[in-house]
Backbone as CSV, one residue per row, in Angstrom:
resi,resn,N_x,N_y,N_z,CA_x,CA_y,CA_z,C_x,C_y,C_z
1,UNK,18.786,-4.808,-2.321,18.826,-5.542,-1.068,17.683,-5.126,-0.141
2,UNK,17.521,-3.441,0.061,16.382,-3.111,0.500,15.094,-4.088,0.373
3,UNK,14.642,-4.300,-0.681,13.329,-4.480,-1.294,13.323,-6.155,-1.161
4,UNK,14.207,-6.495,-0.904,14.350,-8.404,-0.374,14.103,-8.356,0.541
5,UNK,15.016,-8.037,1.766,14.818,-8.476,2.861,13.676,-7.474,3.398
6,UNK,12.796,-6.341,3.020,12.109,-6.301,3.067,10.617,-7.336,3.351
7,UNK,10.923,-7.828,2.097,9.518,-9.341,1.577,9.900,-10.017,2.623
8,UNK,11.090,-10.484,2.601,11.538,-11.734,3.915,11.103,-10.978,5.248
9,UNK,11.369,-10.523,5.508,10.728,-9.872,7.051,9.514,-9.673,7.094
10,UNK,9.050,-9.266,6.091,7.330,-9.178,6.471,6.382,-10.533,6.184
11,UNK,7.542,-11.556,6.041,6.796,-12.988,5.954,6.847,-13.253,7.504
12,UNK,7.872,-13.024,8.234,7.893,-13.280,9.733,7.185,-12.457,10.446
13,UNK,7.131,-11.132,10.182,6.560,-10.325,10.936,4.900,-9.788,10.876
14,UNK,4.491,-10.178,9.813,2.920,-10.543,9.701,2.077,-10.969,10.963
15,UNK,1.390,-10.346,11.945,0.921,-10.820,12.904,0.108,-11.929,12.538
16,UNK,-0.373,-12.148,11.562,-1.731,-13.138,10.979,-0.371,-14.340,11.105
17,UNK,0.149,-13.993,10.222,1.739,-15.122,9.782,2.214,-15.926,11.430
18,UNK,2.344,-15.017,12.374,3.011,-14.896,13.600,2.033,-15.988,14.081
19,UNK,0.932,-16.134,14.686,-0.219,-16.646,14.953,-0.431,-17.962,14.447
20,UNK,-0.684,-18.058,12.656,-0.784,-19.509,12.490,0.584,-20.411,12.418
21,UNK,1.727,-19.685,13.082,2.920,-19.882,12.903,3.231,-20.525,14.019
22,UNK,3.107,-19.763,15.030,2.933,-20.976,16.732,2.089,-21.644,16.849
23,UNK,0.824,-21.346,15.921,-0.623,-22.845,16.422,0.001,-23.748,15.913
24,UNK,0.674,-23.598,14.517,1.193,-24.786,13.727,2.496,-25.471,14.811
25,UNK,3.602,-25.077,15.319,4.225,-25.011,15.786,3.681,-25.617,17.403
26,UNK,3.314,-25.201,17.827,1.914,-25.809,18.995,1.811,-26.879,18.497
27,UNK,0.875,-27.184,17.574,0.368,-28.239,17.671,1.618,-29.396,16.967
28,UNK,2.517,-29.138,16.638,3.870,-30.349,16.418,4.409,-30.837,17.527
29,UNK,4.152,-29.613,18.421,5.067,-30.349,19.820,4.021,-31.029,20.646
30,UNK,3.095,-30.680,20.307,1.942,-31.481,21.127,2.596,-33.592,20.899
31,UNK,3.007,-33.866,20.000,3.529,-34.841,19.873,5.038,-35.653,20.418
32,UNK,6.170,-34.506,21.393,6.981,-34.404,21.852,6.970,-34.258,23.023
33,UNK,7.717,-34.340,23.983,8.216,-34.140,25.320,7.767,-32.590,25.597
34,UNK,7.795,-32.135,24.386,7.648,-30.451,25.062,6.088,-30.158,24.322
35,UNK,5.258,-31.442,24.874,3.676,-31.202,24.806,3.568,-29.775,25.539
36,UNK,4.258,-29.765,26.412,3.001,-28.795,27.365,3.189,-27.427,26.938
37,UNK,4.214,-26.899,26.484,4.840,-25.436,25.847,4.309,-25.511,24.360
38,UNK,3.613,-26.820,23.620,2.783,-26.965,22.566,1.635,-26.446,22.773
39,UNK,0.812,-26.441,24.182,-0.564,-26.452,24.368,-0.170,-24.878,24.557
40,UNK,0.744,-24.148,25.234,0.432,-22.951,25.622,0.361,-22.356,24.649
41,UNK,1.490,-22.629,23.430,1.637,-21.970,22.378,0.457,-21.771,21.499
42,UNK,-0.567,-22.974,21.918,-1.373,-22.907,20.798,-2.689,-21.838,21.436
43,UNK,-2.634,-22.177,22.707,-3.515,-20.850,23.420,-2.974,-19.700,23.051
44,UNK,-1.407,-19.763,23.349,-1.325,-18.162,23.248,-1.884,-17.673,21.815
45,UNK,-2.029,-18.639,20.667,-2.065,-18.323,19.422,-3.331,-18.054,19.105
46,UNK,-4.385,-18.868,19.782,-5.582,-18.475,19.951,-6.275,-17.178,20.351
47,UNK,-5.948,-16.952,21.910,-5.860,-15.459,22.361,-5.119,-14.407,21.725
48,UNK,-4.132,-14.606,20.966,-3.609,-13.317,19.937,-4.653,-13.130,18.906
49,UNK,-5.156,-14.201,18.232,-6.280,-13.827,17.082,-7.531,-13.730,17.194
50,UNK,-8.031,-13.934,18.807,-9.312,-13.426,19.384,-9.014,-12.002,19.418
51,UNK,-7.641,-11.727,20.304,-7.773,-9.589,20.415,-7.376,-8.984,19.167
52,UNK,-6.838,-9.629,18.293,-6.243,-8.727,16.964,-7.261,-9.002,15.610
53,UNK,-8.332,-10.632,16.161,-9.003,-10.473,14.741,-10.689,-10.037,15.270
54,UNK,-10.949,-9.663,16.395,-12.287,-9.020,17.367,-12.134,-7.598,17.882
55,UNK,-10.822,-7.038,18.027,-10.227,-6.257,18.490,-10.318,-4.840,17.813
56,UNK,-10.270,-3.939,18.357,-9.960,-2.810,17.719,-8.596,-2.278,17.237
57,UNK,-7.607,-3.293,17.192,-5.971,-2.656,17.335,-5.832,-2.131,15.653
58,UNK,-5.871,-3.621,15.194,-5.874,-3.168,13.864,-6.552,-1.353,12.965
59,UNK,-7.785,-1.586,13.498,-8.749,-0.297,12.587,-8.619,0.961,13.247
60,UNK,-7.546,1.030,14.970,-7.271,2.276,15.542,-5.652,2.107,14.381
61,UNK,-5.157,1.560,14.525,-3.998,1.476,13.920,-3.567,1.796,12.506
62,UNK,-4.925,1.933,11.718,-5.215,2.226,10.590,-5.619,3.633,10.177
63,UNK,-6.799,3.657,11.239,-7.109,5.061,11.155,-6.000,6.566,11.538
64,UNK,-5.142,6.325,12.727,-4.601,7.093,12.656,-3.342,7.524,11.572
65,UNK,-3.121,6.928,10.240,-2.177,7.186,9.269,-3.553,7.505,7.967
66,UNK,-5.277,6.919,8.289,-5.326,7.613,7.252,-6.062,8.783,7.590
67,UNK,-6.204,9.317,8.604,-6.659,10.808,9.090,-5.550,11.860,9.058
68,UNK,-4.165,11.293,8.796,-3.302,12.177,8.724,-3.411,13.165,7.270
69,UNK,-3.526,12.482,6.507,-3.471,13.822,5.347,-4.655,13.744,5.118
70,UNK,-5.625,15.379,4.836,-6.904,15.384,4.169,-6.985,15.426,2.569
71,UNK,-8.003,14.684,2.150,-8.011,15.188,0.808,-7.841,16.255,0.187
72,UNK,-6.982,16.601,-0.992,-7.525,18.437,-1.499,-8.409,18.500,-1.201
73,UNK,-8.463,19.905,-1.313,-9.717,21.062,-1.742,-10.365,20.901,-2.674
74,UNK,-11.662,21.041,-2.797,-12.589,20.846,-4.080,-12.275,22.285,-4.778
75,UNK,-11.790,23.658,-4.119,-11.470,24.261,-5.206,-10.283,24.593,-5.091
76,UNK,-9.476,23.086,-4.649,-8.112,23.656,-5.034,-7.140,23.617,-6.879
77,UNK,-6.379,24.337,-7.233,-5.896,24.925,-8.167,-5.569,23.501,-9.170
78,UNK,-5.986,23.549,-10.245,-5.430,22.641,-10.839,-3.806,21.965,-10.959
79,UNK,-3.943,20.829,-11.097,-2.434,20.332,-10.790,-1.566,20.390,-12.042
80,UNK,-0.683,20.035,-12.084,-0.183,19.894,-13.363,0.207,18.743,-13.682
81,UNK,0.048,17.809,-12.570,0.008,16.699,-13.232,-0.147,15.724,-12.053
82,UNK,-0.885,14.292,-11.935,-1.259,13.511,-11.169,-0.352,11.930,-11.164
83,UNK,-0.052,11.563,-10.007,0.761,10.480,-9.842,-0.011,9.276,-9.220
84,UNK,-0.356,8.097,-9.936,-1.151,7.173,-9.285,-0.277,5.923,-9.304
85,UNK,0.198,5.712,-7.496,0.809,4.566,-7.392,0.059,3.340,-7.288
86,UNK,1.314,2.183,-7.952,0.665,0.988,-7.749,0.551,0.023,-6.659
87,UNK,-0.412,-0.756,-6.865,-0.667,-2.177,-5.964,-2.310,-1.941,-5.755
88,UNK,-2.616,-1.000,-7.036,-4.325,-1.958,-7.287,-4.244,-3.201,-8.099
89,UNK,-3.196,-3.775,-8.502,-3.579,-4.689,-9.672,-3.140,-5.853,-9.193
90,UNK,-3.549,-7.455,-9.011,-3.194,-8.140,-8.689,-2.439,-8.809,-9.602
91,UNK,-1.102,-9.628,-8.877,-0.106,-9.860,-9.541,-0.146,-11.014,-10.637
92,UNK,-1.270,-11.382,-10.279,-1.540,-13.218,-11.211,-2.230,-12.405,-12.498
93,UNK,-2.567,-11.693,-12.248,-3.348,-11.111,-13.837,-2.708,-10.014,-14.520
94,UNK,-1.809,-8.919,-13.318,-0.782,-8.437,-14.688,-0.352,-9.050,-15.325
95,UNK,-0.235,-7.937,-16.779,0.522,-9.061,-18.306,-0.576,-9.754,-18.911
96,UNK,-1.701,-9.960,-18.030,-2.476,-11.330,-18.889,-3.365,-10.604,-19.917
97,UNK,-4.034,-11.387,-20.974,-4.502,-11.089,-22.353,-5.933,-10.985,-21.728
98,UNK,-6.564,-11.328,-20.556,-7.748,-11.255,-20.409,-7.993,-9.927,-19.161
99,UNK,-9.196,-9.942,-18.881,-9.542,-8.583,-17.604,-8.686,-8.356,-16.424
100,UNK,-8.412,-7.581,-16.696,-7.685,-6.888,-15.320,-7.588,-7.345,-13.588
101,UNK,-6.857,-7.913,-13.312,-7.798,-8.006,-11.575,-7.582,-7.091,-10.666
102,UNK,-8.161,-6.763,-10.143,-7.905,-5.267,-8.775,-8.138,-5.840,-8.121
103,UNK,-7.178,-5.900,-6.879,-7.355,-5.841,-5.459,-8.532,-5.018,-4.865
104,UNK,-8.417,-4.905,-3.528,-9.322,-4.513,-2.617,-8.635,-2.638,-2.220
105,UNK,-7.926,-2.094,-3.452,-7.489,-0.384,-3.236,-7.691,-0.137,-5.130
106,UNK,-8.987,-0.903,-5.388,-8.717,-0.500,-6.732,-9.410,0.928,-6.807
107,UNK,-9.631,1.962,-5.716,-10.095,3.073,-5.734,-9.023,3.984,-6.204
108,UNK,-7.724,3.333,-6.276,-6.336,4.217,-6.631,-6.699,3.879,-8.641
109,UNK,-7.020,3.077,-8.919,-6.822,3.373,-10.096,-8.278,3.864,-10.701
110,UNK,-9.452,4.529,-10.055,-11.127,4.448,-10.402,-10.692,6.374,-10.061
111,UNK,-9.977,6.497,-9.127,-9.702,7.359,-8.687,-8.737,8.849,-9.468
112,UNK,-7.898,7.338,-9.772,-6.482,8.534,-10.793,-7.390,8.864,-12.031
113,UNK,-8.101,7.825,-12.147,-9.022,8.623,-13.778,-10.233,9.229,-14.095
114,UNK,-10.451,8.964,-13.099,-11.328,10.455,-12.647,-10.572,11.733,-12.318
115,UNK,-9.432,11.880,-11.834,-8.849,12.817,-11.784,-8.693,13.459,-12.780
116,UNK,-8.046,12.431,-13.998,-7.699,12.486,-15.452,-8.502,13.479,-16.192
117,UNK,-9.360,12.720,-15.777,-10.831,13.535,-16.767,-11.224,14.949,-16.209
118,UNK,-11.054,15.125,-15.189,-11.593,16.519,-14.151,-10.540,17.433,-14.764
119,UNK,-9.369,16.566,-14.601,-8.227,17.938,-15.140,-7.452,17.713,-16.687
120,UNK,-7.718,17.848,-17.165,-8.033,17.498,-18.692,-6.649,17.998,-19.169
121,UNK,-5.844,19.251,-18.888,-4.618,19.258,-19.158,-3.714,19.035,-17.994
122,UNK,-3.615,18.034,-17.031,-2.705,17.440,-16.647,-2.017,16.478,-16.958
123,UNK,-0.701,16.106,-16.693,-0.123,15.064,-16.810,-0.200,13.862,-15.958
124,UNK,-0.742,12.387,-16.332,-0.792,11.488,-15.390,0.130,10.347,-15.570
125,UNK,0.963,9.814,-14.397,1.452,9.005,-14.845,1.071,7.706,-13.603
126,UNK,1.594,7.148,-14.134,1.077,5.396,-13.061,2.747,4.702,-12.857
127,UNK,2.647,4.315,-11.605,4.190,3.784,-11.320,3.874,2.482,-10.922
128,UNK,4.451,1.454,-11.272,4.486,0.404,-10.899,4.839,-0.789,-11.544
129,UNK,5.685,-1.812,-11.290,6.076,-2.641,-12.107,5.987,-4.512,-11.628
130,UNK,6.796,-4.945,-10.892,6.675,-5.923,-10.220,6.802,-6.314,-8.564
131,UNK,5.819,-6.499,-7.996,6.480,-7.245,-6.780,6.984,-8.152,-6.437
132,UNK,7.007,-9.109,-7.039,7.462,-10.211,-7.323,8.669,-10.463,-6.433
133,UNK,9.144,-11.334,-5.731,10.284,-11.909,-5.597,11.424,-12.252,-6.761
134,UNK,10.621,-13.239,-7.357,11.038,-14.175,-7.835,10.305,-14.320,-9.773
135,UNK,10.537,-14.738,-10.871,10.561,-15.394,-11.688,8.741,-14.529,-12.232
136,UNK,8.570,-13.387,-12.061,7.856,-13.003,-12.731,7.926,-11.507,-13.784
137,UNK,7.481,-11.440,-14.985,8.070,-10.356,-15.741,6.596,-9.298,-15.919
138,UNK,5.688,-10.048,-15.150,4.483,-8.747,-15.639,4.292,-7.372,-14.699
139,UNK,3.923,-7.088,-15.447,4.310,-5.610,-14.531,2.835,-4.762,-14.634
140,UNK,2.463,-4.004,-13.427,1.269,-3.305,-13.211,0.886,-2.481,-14.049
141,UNK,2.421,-1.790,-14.834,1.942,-0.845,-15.907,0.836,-1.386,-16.964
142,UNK,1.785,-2.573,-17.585,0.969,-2.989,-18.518,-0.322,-3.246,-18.281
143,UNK,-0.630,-3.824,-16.900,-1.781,-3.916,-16.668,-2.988,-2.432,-16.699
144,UNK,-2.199,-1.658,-16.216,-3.162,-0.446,-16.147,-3.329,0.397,-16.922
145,UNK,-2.076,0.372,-18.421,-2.445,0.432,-19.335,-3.887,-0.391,-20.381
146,UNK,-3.895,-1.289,-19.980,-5.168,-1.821,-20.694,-5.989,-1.862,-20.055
147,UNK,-6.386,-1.511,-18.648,-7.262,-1.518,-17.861,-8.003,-0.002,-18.599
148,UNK,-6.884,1.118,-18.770,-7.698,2.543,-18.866,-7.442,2.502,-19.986
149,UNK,-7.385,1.931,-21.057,-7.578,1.692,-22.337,-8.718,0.962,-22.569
150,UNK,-9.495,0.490,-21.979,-10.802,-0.209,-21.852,-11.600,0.701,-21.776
151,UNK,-11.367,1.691,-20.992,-12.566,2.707,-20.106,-12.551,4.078,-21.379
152,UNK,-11.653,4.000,-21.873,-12.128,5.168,-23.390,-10.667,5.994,-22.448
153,UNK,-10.037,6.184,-21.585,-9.027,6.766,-21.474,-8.265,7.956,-22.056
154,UNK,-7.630,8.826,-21.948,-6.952,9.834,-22.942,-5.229,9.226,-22.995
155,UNK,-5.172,8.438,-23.111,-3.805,7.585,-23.102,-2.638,8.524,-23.759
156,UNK,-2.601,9.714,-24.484,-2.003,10.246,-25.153,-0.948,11.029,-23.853
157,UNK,-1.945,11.530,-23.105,-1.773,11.851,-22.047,-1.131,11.482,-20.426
158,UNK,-0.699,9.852,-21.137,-0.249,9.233,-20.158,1.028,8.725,-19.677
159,UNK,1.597,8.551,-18.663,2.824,8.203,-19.149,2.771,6.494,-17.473
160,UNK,3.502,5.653,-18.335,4.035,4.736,-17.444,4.978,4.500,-17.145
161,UNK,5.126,4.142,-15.780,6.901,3.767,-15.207,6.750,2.112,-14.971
162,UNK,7.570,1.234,-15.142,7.060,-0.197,-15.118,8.282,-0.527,-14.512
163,UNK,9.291,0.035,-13.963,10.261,-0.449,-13.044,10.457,-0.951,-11.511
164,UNK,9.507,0.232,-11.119,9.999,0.042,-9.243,9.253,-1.001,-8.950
165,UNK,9.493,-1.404,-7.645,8.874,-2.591,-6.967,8.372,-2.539,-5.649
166,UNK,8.904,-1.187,-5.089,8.156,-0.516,-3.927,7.975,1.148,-4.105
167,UNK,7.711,1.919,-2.974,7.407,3.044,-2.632,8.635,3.779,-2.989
168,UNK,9.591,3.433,-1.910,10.970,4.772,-2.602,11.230,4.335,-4.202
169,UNK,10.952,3.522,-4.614,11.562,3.048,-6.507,10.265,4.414,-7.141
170,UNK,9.401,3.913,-6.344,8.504,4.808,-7.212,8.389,6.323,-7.832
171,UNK,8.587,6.582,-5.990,9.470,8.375,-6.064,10.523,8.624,-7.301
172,UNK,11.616,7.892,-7.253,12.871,7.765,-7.290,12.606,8.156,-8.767
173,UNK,12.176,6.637,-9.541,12.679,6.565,-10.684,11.000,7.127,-11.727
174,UNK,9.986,7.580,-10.898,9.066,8.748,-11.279,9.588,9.896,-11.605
175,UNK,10.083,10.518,-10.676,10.809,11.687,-10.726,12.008,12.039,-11.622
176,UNK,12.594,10.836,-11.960,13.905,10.857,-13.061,12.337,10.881,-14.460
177,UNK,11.682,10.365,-14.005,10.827,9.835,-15.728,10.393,11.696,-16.120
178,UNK,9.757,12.048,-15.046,8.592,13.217,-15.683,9.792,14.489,-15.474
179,UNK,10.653,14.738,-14.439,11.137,15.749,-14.240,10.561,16.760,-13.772
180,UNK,9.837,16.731,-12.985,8.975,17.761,-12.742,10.085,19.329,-12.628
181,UNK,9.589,20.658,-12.269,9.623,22.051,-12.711,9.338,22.265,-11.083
182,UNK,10.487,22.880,-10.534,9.780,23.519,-9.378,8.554,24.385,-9.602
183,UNK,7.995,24.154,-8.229,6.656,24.994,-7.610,5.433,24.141,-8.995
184,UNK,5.597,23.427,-9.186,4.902,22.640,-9.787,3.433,21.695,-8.904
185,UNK,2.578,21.807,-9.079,1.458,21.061,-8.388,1.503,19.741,-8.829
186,UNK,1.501,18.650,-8.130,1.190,17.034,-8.616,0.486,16.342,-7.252
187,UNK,-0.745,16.033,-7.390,-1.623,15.451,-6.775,-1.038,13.745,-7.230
188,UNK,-1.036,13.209,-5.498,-0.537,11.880,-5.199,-1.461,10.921,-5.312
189,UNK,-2.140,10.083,-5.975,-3.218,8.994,-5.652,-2.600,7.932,-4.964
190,UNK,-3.105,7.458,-3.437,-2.477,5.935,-3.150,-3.478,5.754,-2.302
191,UNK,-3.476,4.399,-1.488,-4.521,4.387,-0.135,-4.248,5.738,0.771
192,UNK,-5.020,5.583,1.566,-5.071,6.776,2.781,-3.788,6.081,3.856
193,UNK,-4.322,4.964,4.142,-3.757,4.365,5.040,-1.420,4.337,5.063
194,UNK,-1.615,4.521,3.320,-0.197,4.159,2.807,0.292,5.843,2.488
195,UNK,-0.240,6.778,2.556,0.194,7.826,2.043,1.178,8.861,3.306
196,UNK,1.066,8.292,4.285,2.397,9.008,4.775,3.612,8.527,4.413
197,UNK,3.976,7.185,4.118,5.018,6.740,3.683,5.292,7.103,2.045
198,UNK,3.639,7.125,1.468,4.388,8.104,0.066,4.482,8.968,-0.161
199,UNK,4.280,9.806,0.292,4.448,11.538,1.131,6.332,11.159,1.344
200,UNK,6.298,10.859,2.282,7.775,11.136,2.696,8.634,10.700,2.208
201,UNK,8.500,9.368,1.088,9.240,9.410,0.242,9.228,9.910,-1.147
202,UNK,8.327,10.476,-1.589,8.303,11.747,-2.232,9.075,12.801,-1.995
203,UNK,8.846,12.725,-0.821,9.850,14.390,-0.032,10.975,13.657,0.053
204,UNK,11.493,12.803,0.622,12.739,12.169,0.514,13.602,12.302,-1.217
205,UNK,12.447,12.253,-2.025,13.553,11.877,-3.378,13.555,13.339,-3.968
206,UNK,13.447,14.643,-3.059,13.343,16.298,-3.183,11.895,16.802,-4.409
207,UNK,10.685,15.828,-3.552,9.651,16.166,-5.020,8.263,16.295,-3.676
208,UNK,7.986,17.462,-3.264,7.035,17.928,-2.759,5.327,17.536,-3.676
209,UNK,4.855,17.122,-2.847,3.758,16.869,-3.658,2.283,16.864,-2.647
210,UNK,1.179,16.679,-3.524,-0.366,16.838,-2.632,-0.719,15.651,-2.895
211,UNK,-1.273,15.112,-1.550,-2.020,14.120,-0.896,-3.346,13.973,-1.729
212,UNK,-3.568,13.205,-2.677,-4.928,12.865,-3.503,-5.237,11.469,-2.410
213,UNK,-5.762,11.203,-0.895,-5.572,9.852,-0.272,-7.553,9.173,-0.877
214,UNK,-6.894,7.758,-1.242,-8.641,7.178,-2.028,-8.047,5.602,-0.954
215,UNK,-9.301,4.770,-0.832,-9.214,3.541,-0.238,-9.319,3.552,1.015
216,UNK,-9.709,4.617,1.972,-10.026,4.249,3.223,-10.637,2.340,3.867
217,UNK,-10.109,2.099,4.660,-10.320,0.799,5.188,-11.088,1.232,6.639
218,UNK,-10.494,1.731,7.567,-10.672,1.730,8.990,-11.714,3.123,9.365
219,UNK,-13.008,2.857,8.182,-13.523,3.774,8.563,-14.135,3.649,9.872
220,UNK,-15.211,4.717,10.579,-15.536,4.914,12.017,-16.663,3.954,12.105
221,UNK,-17.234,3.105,11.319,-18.398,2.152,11.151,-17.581,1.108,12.368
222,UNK,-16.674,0.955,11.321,-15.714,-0.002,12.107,-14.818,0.344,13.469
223,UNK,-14.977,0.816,13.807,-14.611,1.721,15.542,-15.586,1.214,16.358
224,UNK,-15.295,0.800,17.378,-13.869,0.302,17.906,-13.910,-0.957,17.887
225,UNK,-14.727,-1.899,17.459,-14.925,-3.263,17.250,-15.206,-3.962,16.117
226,UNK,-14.052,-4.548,15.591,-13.783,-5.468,14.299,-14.394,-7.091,14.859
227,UNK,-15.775,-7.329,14.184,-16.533,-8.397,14.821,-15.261,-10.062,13.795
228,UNK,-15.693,-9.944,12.667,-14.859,-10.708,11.909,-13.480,-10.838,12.015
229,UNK,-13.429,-12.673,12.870,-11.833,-12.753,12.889,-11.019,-11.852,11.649
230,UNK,-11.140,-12.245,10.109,-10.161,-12.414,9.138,-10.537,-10.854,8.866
231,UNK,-11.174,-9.994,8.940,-11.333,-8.785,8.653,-10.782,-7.926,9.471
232,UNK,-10.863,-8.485,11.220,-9.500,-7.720,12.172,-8.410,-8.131,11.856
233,UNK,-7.676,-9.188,11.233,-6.394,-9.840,11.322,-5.901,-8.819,10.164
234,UNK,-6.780,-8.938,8.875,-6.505,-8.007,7.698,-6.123,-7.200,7.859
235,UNK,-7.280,-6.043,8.781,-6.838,-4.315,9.022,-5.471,-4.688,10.362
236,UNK,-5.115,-6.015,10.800,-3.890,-6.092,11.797,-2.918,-5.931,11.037
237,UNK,-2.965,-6.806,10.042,-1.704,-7.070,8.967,-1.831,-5.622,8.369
238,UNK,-2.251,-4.815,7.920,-2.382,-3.759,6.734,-1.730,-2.767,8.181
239,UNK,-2.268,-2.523,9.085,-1.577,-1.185,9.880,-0.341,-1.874,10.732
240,UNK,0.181,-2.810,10.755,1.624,-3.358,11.394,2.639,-3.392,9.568
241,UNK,2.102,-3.486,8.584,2.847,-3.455,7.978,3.480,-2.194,7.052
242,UNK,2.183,-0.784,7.194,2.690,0.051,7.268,3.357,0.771,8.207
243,UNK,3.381,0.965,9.529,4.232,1.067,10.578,5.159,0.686,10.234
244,UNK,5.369,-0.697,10.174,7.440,-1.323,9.892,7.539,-0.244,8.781
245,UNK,6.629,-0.136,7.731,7.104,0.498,7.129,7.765,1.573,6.803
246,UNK,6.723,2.651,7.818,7.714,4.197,7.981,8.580,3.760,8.851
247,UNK,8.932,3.027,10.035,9.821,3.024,10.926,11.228,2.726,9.595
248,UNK,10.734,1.198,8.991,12.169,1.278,7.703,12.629,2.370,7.317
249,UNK,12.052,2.986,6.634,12.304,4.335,5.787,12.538,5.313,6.399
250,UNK,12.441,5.590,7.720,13.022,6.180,8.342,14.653,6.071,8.842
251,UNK,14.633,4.900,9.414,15.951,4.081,10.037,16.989,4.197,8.692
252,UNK,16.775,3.708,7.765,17.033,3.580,6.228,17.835,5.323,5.798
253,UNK,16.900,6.157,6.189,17.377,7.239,5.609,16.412,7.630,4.254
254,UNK,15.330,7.726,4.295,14.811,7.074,2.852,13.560,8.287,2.971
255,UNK,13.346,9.053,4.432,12.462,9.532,4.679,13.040,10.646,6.191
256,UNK,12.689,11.703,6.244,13.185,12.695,7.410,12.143,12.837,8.283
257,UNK,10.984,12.148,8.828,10.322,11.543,9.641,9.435,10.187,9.713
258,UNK,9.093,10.102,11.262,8.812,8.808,11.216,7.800,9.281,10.930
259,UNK,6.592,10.031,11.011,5.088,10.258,10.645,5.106,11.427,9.660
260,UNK,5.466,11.426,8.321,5.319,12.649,7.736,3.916,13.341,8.274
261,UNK,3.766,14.587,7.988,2.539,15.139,8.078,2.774,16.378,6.838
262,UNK,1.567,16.770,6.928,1.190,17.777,6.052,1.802,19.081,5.937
């Protein structure tokens, strides 16, 4: 139930969503008695995506969740094993017989295998299966199985989870897969931006782990002015939807703060 009304709420609550949602809405009543609450609506809809897609809200909003955890140490201790979550792979091409598609965080999967290779006896595994709502069976594993089966990979070495469909599934039913060994080291691969929420639900499902954060978005280039409407609306949508997010997982019980930290 979590992981539904999840999707359903973040179809409403999407500021980008919110926006072409009253212009559209605006401009229907422009044809009704209630023209004139049409015209405002469609200003107000205008002026929301002048300050949120010109604005700095989005890329301050971003930056402060991915400055929260630093990368390891370059000579910190080898891990014993590395966890690279999903949602580099786009959903129309998991499962498919042809190339892989990555999103715009495919640094989580360029990232976990380079790790791979640096630490040669660790264990890596990849979590991820469907987001899907509705009526789809491909799953990210498979995809990222043949993605690092392309690249010469040590696949022997690998293990996949192809079940969860968000962040706590991942923890959850990761942690039932590998079993980790207390006082055990496992370096986390995810965005920067997303890794307090997988931090804390990590710690939520009793599995302490290190911040591997790859995919920065809101770097300081971009401070304090996002010139491109659809590139502020983006970094709007990406830092309002991790926010709901720890606030959920918090409220939820799913996580023992609203801002994990280090």
């Amino acid at each position: 139930m979590f992981f539904f009304l999840s999707k359903v709420l973040w179809l409403v609550a999407a500021p980008s969503n919110l926006i072409y949602g009253a212009a559209a809405l605006g401009a229907a009543l422009l044809f009704t008695r209630f023209a004139r609450g049409g015209r405002r609506l469609i200003v107000g809809a205008l002026a929301a995506g002048l300050l949120l897609g010109s604005g700095p809200f989005g890329a301050y909003g971003l930056r402060a969740l991915e400055t929260r955890f630093p990368p390891p140490a370059a000579d910190a201790p080898a891990p014993a094993g590395i966890i690279v979550l999903g949602g580099a792979v786009g959903e129309s091409a998991a499962g498919e017989e042809t190339q892989v598609l990555l999103t715009d965080a495919a640094e989580r999967m360029t990232e976990g295998l380079a790790l791979a290779l640096k630490y040669p006896q660790a264990r890596v595994v990849f979590t991820g299966g469907t987001s899907a709502l509705f009526g789809s069976t491909r799953t990210e594993a498979d995809a990222a199985r043949r993605l690092w089966a392309s690249m010469g990979a040590p696949l022997e070495r690998f293990v996949f989870e192809d079940k969860s469909r968000n962040t706590i599934e991942n923890a959850v039913l990761t942690r039932d897969l590998v079993k980790p060994k207390p006082g055990e080291r496992w370096l986390l691969v995810t965005s920067a931006h997303h890794m307090p929420r997988a931090v804390g639900a990590f710690r939520g499902a009793g599995w302490s782990v290190v911040a591997a954060p790859v995919d920065y978005r809101a770097g300081k280039a971009r401070l304090p002015v996002v010139r491109e409407w659809s590139a502020g609306l983006s970094l709007a949508d990406l830092a309002t939807h991790e926010w709901l997010g720890l606030a959920a997982y918090r409220l939820s019980g799913k996580t023992d703060a609203l801002l994990p930290a280090p």
